[in-house]
KEDREN-571983 format. One line per 10 residues: their letters; for each residue x, y, z of C-alpha. Coordinates in steps of 0.05 Angstrom, whole numbers. Example, Ala and Ser with C-alpha at 12.3 -4.5 7.8 and 13.67 -1.06 7.14 Angstrom:
as> 246:-90:156 | 273:-21:143;
END
This chain:
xxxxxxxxxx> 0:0:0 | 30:67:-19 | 40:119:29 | -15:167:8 | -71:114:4 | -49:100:77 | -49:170:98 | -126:178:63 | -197:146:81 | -235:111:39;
xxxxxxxxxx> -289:166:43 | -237:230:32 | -205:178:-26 | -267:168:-66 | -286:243:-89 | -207:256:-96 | -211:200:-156 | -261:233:-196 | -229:295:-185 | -163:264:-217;
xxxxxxxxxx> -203:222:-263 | -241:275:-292 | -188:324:-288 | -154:270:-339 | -203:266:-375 | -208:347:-383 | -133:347:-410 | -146:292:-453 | -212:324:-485 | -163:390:-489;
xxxxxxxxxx> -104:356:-511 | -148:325:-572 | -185:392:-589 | -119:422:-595 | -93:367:-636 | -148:383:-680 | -149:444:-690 | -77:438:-712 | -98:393:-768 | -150:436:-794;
xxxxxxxxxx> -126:473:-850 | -137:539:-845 | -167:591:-897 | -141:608:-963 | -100:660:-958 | -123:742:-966 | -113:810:-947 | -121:839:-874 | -202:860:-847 | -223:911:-810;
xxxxxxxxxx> -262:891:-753 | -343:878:-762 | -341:903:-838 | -285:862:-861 | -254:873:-931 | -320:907:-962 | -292:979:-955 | -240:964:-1004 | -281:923:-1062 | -268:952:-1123;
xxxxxxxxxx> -335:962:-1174 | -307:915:-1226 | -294:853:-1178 | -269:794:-1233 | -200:859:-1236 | -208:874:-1177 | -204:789:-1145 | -147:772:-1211 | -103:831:-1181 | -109:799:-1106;
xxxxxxxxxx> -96:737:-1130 | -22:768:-1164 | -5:769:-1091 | -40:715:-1048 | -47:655:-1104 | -99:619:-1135 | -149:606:-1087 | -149:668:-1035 | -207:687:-983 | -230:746:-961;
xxxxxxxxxx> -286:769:-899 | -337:807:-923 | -377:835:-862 | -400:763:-834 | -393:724:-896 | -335:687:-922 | -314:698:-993 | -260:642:-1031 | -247:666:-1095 | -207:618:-1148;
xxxxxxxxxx> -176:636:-1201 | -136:567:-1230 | -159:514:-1272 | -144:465:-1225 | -178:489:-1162 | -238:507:-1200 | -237:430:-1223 | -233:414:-1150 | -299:454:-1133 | -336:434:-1204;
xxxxxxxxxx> -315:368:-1210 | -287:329:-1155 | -323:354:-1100 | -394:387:-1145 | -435:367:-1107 | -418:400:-1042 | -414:466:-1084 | -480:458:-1123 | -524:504:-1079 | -521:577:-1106;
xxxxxxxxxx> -503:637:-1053 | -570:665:-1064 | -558:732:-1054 | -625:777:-1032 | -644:818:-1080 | -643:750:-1124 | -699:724:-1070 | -735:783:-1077 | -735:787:-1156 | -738:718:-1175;
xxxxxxxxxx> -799:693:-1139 | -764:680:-1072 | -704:651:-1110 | -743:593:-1141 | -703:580:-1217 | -662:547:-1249 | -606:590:-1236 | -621:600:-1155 | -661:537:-1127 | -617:505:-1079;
xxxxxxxxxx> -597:432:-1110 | -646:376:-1099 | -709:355:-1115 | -746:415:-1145 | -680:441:-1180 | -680:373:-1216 | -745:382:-1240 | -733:454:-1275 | -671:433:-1300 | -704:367:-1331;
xxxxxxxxxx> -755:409:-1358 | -702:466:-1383 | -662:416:-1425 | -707:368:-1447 | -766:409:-1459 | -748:471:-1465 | -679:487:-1500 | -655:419:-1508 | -611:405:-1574 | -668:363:-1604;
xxxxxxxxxx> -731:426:-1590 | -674:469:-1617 | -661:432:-1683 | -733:429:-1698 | -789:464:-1664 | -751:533:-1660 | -710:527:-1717 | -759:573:-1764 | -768:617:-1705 | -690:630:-1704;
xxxxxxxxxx> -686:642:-1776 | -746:684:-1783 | -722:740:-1727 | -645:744:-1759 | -687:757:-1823 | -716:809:-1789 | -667:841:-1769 | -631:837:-1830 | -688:878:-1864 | -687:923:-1812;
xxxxxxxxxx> -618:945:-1826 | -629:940:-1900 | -686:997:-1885 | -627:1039:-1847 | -568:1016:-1886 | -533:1080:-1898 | -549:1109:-1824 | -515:1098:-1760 | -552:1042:-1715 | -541:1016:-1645;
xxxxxxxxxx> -520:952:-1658 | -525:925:-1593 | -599:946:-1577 | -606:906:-1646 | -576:845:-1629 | -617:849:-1560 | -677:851:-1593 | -655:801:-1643 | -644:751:-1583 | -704:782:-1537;
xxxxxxxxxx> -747:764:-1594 | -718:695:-1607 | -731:674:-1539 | -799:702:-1525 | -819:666:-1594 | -789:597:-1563 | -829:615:-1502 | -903:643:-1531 | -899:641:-1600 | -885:719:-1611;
xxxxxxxxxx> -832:767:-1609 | -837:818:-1554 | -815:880:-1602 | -862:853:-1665 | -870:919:-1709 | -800:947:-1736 | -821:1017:-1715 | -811:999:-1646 | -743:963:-1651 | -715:1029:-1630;
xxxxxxxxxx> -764:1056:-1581 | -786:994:-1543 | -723:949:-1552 | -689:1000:-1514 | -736:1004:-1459 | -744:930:-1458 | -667:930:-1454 | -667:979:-1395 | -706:935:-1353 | -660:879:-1361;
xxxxxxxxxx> -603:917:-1352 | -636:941:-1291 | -652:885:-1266 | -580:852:-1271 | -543:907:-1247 | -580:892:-1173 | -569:824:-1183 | -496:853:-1189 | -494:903:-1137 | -459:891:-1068;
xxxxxxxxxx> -511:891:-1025 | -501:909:-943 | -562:849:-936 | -521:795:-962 | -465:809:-914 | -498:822:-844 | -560:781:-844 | -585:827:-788 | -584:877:-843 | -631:843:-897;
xxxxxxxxxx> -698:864:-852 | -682:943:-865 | -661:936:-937 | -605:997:-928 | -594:1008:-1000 | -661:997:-1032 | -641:943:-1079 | -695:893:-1056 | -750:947:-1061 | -721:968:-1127;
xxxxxxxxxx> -720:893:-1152 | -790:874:-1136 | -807:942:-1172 | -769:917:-1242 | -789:841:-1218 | -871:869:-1220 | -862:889:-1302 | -832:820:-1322 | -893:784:-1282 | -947:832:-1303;
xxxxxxxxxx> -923:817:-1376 | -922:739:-1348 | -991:741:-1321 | -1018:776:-1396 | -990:726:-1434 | -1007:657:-1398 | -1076:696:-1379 | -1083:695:-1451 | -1065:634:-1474 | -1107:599:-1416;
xxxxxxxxxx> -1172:640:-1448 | -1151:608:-1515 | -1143:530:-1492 | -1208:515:-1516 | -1172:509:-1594 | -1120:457:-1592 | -1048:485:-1591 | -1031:428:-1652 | -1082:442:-1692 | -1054:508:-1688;
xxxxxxxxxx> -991:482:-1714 | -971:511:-1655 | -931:473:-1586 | -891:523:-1558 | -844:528:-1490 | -914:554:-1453 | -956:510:-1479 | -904:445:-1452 | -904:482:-1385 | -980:486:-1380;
xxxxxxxxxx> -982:407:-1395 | -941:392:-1341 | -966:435:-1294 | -1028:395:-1294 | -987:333:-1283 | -1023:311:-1218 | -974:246:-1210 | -909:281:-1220 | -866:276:-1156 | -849:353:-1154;
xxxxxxxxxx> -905:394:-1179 | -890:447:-1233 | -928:504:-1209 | -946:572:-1242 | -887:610:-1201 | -839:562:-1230 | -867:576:-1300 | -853:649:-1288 | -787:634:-1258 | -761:594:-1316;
xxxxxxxxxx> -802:651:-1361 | -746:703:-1335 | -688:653:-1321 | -693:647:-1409 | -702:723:-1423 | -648:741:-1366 | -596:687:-1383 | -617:683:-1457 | -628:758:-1487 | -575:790:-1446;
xxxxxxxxxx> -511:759:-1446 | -515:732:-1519 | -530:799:-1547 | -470:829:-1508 | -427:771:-1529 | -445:786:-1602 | -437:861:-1589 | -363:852:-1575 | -358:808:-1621 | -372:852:-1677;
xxxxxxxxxx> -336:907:-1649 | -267:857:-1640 | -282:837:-1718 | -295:909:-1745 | -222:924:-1708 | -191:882:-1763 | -213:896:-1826 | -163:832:-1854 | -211:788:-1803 | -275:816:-1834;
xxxxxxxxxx> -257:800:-1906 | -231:729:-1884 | -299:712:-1851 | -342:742:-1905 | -296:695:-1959 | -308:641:-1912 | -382:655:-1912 | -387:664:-1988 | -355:599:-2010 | -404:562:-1968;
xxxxxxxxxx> -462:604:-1983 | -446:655:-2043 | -474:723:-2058 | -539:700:-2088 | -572:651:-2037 | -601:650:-1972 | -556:632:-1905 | -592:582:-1874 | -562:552:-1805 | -532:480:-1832;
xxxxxxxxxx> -478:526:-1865 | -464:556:-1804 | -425:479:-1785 | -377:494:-1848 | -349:567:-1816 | -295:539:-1774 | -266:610:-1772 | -329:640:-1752 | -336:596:-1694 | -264:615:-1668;
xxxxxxxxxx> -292:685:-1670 | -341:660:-1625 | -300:620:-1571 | -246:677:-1581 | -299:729:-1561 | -321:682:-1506 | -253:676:-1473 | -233:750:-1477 | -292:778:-1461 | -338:727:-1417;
xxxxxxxxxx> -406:754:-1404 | -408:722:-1336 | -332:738:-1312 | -348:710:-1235 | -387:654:-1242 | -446:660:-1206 | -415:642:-1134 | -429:577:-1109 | -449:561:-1031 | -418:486:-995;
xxxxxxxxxx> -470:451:-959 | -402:429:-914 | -338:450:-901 | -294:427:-953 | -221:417:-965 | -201:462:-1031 | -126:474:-1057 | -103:446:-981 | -146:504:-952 | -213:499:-912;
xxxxxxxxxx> -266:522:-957 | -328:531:-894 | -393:509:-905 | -440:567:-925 | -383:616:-955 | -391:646:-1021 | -346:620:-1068 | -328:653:-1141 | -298:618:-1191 | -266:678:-1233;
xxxxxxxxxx> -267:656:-1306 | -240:725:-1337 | -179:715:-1294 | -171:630:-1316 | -185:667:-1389 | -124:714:-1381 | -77:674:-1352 | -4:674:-1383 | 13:608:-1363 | -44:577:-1394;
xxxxxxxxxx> -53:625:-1459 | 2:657:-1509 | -11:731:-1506 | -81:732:-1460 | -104:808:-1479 | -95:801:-1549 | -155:775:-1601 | -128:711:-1633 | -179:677:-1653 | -135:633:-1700;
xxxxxxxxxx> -118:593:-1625 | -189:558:-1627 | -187:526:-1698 | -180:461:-1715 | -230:449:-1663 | -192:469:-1604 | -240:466:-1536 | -310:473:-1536 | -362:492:-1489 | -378:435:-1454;
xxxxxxxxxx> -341:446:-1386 | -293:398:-1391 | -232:433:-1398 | -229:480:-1341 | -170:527:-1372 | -235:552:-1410 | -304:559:-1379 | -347:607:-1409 | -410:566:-1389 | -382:541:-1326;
xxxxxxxxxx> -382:471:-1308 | -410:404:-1269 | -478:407:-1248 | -498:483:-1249 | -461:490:-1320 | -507:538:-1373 | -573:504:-1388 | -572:549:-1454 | -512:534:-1478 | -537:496:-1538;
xxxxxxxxxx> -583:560:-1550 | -540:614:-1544 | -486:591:-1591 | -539:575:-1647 | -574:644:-1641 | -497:674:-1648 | -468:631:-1706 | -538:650:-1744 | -538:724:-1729 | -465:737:-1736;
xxxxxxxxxx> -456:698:-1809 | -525:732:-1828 | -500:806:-1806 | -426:785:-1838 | -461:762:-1898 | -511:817:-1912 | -471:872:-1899 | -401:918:-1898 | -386:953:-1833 | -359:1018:-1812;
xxxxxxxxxx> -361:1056:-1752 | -409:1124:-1751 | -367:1190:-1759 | -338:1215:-1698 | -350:1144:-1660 | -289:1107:-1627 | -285:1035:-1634 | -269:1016:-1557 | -272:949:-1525 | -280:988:-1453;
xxxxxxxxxx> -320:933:-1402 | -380:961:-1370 | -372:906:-1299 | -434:871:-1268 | -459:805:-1265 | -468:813:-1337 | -410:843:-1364 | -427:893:-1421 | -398:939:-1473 | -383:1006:-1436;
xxxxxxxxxx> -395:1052:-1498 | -454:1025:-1547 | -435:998:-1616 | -460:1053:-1670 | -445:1033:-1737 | -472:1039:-1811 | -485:981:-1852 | -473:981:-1922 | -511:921:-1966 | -454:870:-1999;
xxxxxxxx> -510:824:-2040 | -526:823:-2104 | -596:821:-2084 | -619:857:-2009 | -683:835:-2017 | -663:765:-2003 | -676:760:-1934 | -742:785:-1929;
END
């Protein structure tokens, strides 16, 4: 018997053993925690915060510059604090395959931000619903039934070619005179969707091209740029319930013209079901939607919200940013007059001067299409992919990535990289022929769609509606900019990124007949 335990009763010994047992039990417990927390990894990398606000004094209004300069200094995957919200920001291939590929679906929730919830029915779309069952069902109903390749190659095929022979006639009517180009090609695409979705054009008569498409273009424009916007609600949660800046009340504002429009048109066509849609000749994307909706054994209900939802998720994602990817387009072509007559040679050896373009030439312009992915990689109309949210923490680039951080996969900075592309800032378009990468994600030095499951649902779309317009315009026409104009490839930043100055030129008919295209 030792010489304490002789020296102690067995009443005083008792409590002093669970003192000494639980007191090694306490070190053990703190001796793992600390353990642990010395195998966490810790954040990516970033610059200093100020207390309670973080890094959100110093964001700059042009964020995919502003996050491809910070990265210069603090690598490829860096974080920063914005008020209470984490922010990871990557800006390599091979980190952005890590968080699209090998670990999507941890990343597939959006960061929904608020003005988002309050201008896209609570957040309920393609674009926002967080992944699971009712995202599954939109998307289904996006691709297959909506702007999948095989509705794409037939049912909207004539609508496609009838609105870029609009538009061509149009500009035959001004040739001469300077036009906005870009409020062209938006109404171009505006009416190209709306056609897919209802069967007509939402600028119809030419006199309005001018006068409505640019209103109709204001409210997107509008709308986006909030989408856009740092917002104070996104950042301190406590902050959504007074709305400091206005942007939900200004959302639900714009939001109330797309659904009032909405309402008009299915109002319509539900007064008119009483004449079959066939016999009309007629099965458009709101006439699919209006069959399913009455679907009563589907698992996930399509309801009329989500109709309106996927309504603006097309016009939003559709109109906008493949108009403003045509815009600079045409203004990166008209810089080189050598690349102009190459694509219109191109163009008239598969088509000629006398006949019609019709879109199965538009496979035989290899050179056209680099034009295309060129444009696309220089000048991405969604430079930060819209940011991502883990449902748990995550391990990223051997930094913690926490659950519920915003995370931004900058694809004008993977677009611009030197180590990845021979002179970034310069127009080459000669690097994507021969069938060099395509859109489909799976290269991640080149993303302009994104990737894994959130990739572009109109991918398919948007580069028909381009190829079509862009040969037709080439085709139809000689370009030169108005008098006193200056052909600038300036970046207006946002969530769509735009052309800062508008694209006036004057269009000159090249055919032998400009009546063709009526």
């Amino acid at each position: 018997m030792s010489w304490w335990r002789s020296t102690i009763s067995t009443a005083e010994f008792t409590p002093l053993l669970l003192i000494f047992s639980l007191s090694l039990i306490l070190v053990a417990l703190y001796a793992t925690a600390r353990a642990g927390r010395r195998k966490i990894p810790p954040l990516p990398p970033g610059p200093i915060n100020i207390p309670l606000v973080g890094h959100l004094p110093f964001l700059d209004r042009s964020l995919h510059t502003y996050f491809a300069d910070l990265a210069q200094t603090y690598g490829p995957i860096l974080s920063l604090r914005l008020g209470q919200k984490v922010c990871v920001v990557v800006s390599s291939p091979s980190i952005a395959k890590e968080v699209l590929k090998d670990n999507d679906v941890t990343f597939a929730n959006r960061d929904v931000p608020a003005a988002a919830k309050a201008g896209v029915y609570g957040g309920i779309s393609i674009l926002w619903s967080p992944y699971g069952p009712e995202w599954r069902m939109l998307r289904k109903i996006g691709v297959h039934q909506m702007i999948g390749t095989a509705a794409l190659d037939s049912a909207y095929y004539d609508l496609r070619r009838r609105e870029v022979r609009r538009t061509v006639g149009y500009l035959n009517g001004r040739a001469g005179s300077a036009v906005n180009l870009g409020e062209q090609l938006f109404v171009t695409t505006l009416n190209v969707v709306t056609s897919m979705l209802w069967s007509s054009g939402a600028v119809e008569a030419a006199a309005e091209r001018d006068s409505v498409g640019a209103e109709f273009r204001r409210w997107v424009e509008e709308f986006t740029a909030m989408l856009g916007k740092p917002n104070v609600s996104d950042f301190f949660p406590w902050a959504a319930w007074f709305d400091l800046q206005g942007i939900e009340r200004r959302m639900r504002e714009c939001s109330r013209k797309f659904d009032k429009m909405f309402d008009e048109t299915i109002d319509q066509r539900l007064k008119s079901m009483d004449q079959s849609q066939e016999t009309r000749g007629i099965k458009d994307v709101l006439q699919v939607l209006l069959e399913l909706k009455d679907d009563v054994d589907a698992k996930t209900p399509l309801t009329m919200t989500h109709v309106k939802a996927l309504f603006l998720d097309m016009i939003l994602g559709g109109a906008d940013t493949t108009s403003s990817t045509m815009e600079f387009a045409m203004a990166e072509i008209m810089n080189r007059p050598p690349l102009i007559i190459k694509l219109q040679e191109e163009i008239d050896n598969v088509v000629g001067q006398d006949d019609i373009l019709e879109e199965h030439h538009i496979h035989k312009l290899p050179s056209l299409l680099a034009v295309v992915k060129e444009t696309l990689r220089l000048h991405p109309p969604v430079a930060l992919v819209v940011p991502h949210r883990p449902s748990k923490s995550c391990l990223i680039g051997g930094y913690t990535v926490p659950e519920g951080s915003r995370v931004f996969i900058n694809v004008w900075s993977i677009h611009r990289d030197p180590s990845i592309w021979e002179n970034p800032s310069e127009f080459s378009p000669e690097r994507f022929l021969h069938g060099a990468y395509d859109f489909s994600g799976n290269d991640f030095t080149y993303l302009p769609f994104s990737s894994g499951r959130r990739i572009c649902a109109g991918t398919a779309m948007a580069e028909r509606i381009m190829m079509l317009t862009l040969a037709a315009l080439l085709h139809s026409f000689d370009w030169k900019t108005a008098e006193g104009e200056k052909l600038d490839l300036e970046e207006e930043p946002g969530i769509v990124v735009r052309k800062k100055t508008p694209l006036m030129v004057i269009p000159s008919p090249r055919l032998s007949n400009p009546t063709l295209y009526k």
